[in-house]
N, C-alpha and C positions, 0 to 999 in steps of 0.2 A: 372494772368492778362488775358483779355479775349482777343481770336484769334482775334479779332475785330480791337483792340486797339494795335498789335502790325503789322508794315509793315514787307516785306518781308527782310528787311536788319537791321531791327534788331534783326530776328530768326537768323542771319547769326552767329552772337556774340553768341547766347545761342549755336548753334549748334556746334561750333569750339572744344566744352568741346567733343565730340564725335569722333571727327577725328584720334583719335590715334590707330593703327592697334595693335593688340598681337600677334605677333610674331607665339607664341607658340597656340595660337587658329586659326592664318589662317593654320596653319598646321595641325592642327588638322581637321579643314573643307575641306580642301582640300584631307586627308586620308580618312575622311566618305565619300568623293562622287567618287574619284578615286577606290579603294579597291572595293566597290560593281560593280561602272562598268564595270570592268576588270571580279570580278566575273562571272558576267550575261554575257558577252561575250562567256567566258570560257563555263557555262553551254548550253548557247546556242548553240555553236559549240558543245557540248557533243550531246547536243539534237538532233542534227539534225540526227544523226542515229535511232533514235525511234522514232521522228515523227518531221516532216516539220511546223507542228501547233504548237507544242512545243516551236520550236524554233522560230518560229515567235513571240509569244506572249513574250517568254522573251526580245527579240529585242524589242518590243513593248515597256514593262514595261522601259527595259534600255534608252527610249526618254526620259523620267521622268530625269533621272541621268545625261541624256545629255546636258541637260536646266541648271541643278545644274554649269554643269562643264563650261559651257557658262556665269552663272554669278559669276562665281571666274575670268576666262577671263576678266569678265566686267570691276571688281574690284582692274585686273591689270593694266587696260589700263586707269584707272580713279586714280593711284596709291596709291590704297586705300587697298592693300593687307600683303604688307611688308613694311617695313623703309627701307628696302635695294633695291632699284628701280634697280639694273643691275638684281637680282634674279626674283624678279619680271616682268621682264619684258621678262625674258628667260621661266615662266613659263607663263606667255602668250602665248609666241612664241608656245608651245609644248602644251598648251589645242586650241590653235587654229587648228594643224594639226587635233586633234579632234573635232573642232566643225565647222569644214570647213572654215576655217574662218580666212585669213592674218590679222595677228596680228596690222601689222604696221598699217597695209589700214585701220583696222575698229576703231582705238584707233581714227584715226586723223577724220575720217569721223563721227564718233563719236563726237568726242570732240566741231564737226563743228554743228550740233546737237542739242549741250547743249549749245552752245554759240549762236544759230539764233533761238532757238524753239519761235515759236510763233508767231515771225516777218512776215508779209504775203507782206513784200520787201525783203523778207529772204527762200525763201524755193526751194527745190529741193535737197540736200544732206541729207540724215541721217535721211528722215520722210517721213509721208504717205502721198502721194498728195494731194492737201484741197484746193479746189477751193472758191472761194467766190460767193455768186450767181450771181452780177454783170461778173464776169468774165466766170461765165456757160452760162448765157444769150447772151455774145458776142462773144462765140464761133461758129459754123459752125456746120449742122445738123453733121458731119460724126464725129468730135473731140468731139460734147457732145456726141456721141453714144462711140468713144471711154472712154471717164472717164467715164460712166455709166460702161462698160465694166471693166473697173478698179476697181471700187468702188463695184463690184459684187461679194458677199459672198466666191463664188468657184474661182473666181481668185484671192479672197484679200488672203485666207486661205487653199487652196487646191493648185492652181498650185501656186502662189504666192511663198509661203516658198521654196519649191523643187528647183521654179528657181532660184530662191537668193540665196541659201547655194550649191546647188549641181553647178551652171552653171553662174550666175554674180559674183560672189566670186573667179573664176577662173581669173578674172582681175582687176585691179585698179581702176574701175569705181570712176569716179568723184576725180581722183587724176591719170589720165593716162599721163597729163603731167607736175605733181610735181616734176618728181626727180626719183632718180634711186632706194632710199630706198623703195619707194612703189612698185615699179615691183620685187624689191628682195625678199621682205614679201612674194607677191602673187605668183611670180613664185617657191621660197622656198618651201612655204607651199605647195606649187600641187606639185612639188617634193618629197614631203614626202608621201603623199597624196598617189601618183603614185608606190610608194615603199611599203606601208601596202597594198594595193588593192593587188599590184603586189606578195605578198607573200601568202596573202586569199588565191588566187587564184592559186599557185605556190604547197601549200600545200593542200587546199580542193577543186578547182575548186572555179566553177563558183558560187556556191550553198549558200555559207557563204557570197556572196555579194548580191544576190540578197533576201537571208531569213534573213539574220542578218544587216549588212549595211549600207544598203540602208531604211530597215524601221526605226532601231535607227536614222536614219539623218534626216527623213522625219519627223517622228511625232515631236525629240525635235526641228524640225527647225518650225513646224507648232505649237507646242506650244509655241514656243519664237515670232513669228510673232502676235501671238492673245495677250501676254500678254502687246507687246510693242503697239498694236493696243489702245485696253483698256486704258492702262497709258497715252495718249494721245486723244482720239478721244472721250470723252463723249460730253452730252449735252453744255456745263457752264464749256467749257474749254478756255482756251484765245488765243483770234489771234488778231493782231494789226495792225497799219502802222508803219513803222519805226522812223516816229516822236513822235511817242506815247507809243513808245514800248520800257518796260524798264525790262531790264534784269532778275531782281531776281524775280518780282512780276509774267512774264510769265516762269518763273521756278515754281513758289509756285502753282499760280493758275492755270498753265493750264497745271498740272501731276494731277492724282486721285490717290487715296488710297484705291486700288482694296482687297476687305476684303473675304481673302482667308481662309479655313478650316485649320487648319493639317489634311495630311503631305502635303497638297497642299504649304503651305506655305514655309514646308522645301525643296521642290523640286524646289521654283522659289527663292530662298533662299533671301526669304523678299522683292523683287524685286516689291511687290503690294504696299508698302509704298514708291513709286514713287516720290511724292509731298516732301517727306524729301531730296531723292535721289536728285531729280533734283537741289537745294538750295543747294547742300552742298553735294556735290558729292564723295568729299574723305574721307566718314564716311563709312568703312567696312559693307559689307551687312548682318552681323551677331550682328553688332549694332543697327542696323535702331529699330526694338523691343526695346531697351530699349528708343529711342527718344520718341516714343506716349506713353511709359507707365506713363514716365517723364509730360511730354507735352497732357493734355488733349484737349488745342485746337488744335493741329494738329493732334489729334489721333480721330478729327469728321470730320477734312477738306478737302473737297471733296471726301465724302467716295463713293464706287464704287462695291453695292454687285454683284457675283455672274449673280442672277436673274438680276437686273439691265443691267451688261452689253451686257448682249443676246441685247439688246435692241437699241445697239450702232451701230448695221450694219445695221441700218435702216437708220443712219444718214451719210450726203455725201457731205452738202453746206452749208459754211460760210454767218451767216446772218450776216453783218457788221450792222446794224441797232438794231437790238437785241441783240446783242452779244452773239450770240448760235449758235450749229451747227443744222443741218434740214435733215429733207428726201427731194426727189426729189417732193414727190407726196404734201407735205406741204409746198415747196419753188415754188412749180406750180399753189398750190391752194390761195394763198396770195400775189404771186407778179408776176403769169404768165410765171414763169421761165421755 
């Protein structure tokens, strides 16, 4: 049947057939992406006595691995990893000391995410700020130079990621006054956090955080910011009012299907087939592959190559009238914005 002819809640019914985790295969995913990073650590630290570029570069490649180990995380806090959610949820807890990242705080802040995406009576937790152009227009010359300032390549993706995972991750944001569980996660996890730095450093100095570290944390957090960037922010993605705005349909249509290479694929571990993800969230990220091979229409729907997405940090303003997002310079040349 053609992707046309069916809506987003009755993919929900086909999808259910996919939701079941194997046990024995997330463990297995989980031993390919731990095992190497642990390796490249190991060798990196080895490297650093013959050369400082060495080791760099393999902290480098280890961001690749880091991203991995972030969407196993993902897939715990979506509980889409194991049938057994106390395991799962302790192996959150301990890929998040790795991936900087309170388990509690991002499952829920997450979860809030999946539940408002798209809603534009809904935003400010868990996405990338997205103004409508009516709303750029009624701002003040200093706050639209601020979200211009935002919305700028080298702060969406260069300081952006460093700050989020190294320095806003150290607190509960946007759950500072839920409850005690989310300052336990965040202060937990900078706990542990503070005890692996503290031994780096106890055992090699300063050296293995600032060559090894600190770039592993930087590149896999700057490549999880572009990829979550992309899965959301193209042209012909969906933003709505809250009277109009219905849950699964701005799941399906407003995620893309960012169409990655191998091993690119296996480093964001399927995470470009977003649009399945988002519908249907507790389907293991080692399944997602077999949903579009199943499913031809959703293995064309909202595809997102590559070249394509270079193309998406051009765009920064909600046209509610078209239903597209815009650059500044095309939302100034058509409505004066």
């Amino acid at each position: 049947m053609p992707y046309t002819l069916r809506s987003a809640r009755e993919w929900l019914t086909i999808l259910a057939r996919y939701r079941e985790p194997s046990t024995k295969r997330s463990l297995l995913e989980l031993a390919a992406t731990l095992v190497p990073f642990c390796a490249l650590w190991v060798l990196a630290s080895m490297a650093l006595s013959v050369s400082h570029w060495l080791a760099l570069a393999l902290a480098i490649l280890n961001g690749g691995f880091l991203v991995r180990v972030f969407v196993i995380q993902h897939d715990c806090g979506h509980g889409a990893f194991l049938k057994n959610r106390q395991a799962q949820d302790w192996i959150g807890r301990v890929l998040g000391v790795m991936t900087l990242t309170p388990y509690a705080v991002w499952r829920r802040t997450h979860s809030i995410h999946h539940a408002q995406h798209g809603n534009l009576d809904q935003r400010g937790i868990g996405d990338v700020l997205t103004l409508t152009i009516e709303e750029y227009r009624a701002r003040s010359p200093f706050w639209r130079l601020m979200y211009r300032l935002y919305r700028h390549p080298v702060v969406l993706f260069v300081l952006g990621p460093s700050y989020l995972f190294i320095l806003q991750n150290r607190l509960p944001f946007g759950l500072m006054k839920s409850g005690w569980r989310y300052w336990t996660s965040a202060m937990g996890t900078n706990a542990m956090i503070g005890i692996a730095i503290g031994l780096l450093v106890w055992f090699g100095g300063f050296l293995p955080v600032l060559v090894i570290f600190l770039p592993t944390s930087i590149i896999g957090a700057t490549i999880g910011v572009w990829l979550f960037y992309v899965q959301h922010q193209f042209e012909e993605t969906h933003w709505s009012k809250g009277e109009d705005w219905q849950l699964h349909d701005a799941a399906l249509e407003g995620s893309s299907h960012y169409i990655l290479p191998q091993p690119l694929r296996w480093f964001s571990g399927n995470i470009g087939i977003h649009h399945v993800h988002h519908l249907y969230s507790r389907i293991p990220f080692y399944r997602l592959p077999e949903v579009i091979r199943d499913h031809r229409a959703l293995a064309e729907a909202q595809r997102l190559t590559i070249r394509e997405s270079l193309h998406t940090v051009n765009l920064h303003l909600w046209d509610v009238t078209e239903g597209k997002l815009m650059s500044f310079r095309e939302a100034r040349v058509r409505y004066g914005a």
